[in-house]
C-alpha positions as CSV (number, residue, x, y, z in Angstrom):
1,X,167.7,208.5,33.4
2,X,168.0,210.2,29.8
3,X,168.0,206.9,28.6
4,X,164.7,206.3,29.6
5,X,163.0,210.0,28.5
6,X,164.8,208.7,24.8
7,X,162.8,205.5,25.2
8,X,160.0,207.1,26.3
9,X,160.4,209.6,23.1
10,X,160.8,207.1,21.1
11,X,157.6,205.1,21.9
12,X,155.3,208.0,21.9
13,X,156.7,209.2,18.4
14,X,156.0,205.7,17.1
15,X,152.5,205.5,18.2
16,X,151.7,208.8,16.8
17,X,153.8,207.5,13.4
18,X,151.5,204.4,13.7
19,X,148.1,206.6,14.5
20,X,148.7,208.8,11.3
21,X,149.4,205.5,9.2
22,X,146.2,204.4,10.4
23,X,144.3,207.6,9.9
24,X,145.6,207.5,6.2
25,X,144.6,204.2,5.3
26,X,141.3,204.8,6.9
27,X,141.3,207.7,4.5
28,X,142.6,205.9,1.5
29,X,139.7,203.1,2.3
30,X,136.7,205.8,3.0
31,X,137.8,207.5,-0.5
32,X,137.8,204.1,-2.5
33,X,134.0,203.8,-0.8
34,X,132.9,206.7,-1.8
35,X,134.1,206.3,-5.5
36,X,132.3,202.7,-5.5
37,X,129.7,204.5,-4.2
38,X,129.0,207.3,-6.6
39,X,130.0,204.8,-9.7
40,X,127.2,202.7,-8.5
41,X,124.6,205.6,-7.9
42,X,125.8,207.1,-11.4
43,X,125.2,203.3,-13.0
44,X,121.9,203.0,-12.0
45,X,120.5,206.1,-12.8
46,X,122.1,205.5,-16.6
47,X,120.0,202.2,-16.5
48,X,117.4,203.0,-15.2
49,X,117.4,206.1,-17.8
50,X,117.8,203.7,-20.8
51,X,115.1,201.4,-19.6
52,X,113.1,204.0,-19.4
53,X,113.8,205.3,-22.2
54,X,114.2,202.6,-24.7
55,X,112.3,200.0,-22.8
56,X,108.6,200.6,-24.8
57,X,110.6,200.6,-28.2
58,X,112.4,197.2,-27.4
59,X,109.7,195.4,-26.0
60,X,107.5,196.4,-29.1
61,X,110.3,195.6,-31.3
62,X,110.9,192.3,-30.2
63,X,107.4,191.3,-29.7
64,X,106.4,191.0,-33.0
């Protein structure tokens, strides 16, 4: 009979083991996101600021 609560121990503390693992990568994978996703909201906004910006000049430069 103990046998079987140490088995039964044992499976539930791996599945919780397992369920954390998974939590953290889901964590690790949601914080990669995020950094892809602000890099590419920060890229943007610094090209769209330099055409802008320097768009009139170039286009006045070069067509001449």
């Amino acid at each position: 009979m103990s046998s079987n609560k140490e088995d039964e121990g044992k499976i539930e503390m791996s599945v919780r083991v397992l369920g954390n693992e998974l939590i953290g990568f889901k964590m690790v994978v949601d914080d990669f996101k995020m950094k892809w996703l602000i890099f590419g909201v920060i890229t943007i906004v610094a090209l769209s600021y330099c055409f802008t910006t320097f768009g009139p000049v170039l286009m006045k430069t070069f067509s001449q």
